[in-house]
C-alpha positions as a printed NumPy array, in Angstrom:
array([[-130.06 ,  -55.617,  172.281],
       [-130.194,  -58.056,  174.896],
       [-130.375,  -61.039,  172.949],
       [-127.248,  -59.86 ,  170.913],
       [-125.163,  -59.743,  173.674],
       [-125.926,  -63.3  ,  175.076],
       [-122.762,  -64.93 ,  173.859],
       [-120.461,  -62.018,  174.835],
       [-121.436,  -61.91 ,  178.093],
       [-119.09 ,  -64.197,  179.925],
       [-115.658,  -62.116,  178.63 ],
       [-117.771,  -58.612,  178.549],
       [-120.607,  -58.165,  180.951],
       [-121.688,  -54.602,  180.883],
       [-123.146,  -55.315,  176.97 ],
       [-125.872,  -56.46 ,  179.019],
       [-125.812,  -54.238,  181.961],
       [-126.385,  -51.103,  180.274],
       [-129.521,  -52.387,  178.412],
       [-131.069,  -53.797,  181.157],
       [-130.508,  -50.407,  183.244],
       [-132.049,  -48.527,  179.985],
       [-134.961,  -51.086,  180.32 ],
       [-135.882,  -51.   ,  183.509],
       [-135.623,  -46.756,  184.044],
       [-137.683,  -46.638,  181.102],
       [-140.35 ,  -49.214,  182.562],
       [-139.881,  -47.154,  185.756],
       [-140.493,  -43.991,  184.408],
       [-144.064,  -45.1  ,  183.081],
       [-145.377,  -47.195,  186.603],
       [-144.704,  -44.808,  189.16 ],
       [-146.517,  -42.029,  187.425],
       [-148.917,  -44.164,  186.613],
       [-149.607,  -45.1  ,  190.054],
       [-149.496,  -41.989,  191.399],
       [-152.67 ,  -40.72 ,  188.763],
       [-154.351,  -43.821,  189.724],
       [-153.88 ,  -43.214,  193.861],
       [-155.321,  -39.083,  192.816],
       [-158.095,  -40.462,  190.166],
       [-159.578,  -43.483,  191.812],
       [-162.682,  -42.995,  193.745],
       [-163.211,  -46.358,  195.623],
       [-160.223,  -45.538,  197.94 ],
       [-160.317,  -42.984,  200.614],
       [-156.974,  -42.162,  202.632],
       [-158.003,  -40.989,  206.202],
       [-155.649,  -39.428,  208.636],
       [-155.773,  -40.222,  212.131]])
């Protein structure tokens, strides 16, 4: 979808802009959660509280 709006993009920006946003929640939404299990899962690093 991207790559189909490359020669539109000067006289109508937001065919890209919308994408992108889709793109990058959806890249979002998988990495935080998965570094959240891997802070609660991995052994090798302990959080002490002063």
């Amino acid at each position: 979808m991207l790559n189909e709006g490359k020669r539109y993009i000067r006289s109508v920006p937001y065919i890209k802009i919308f994408p992108g946003l889709a793109l990058m929640l959806i890249i979002l939404a998988f990495n935080y959660p998965g570094d959240e299990l891997r802070d609660l899962l991995d052994p090798r690093e302990t959080k002490y509280i002063d």
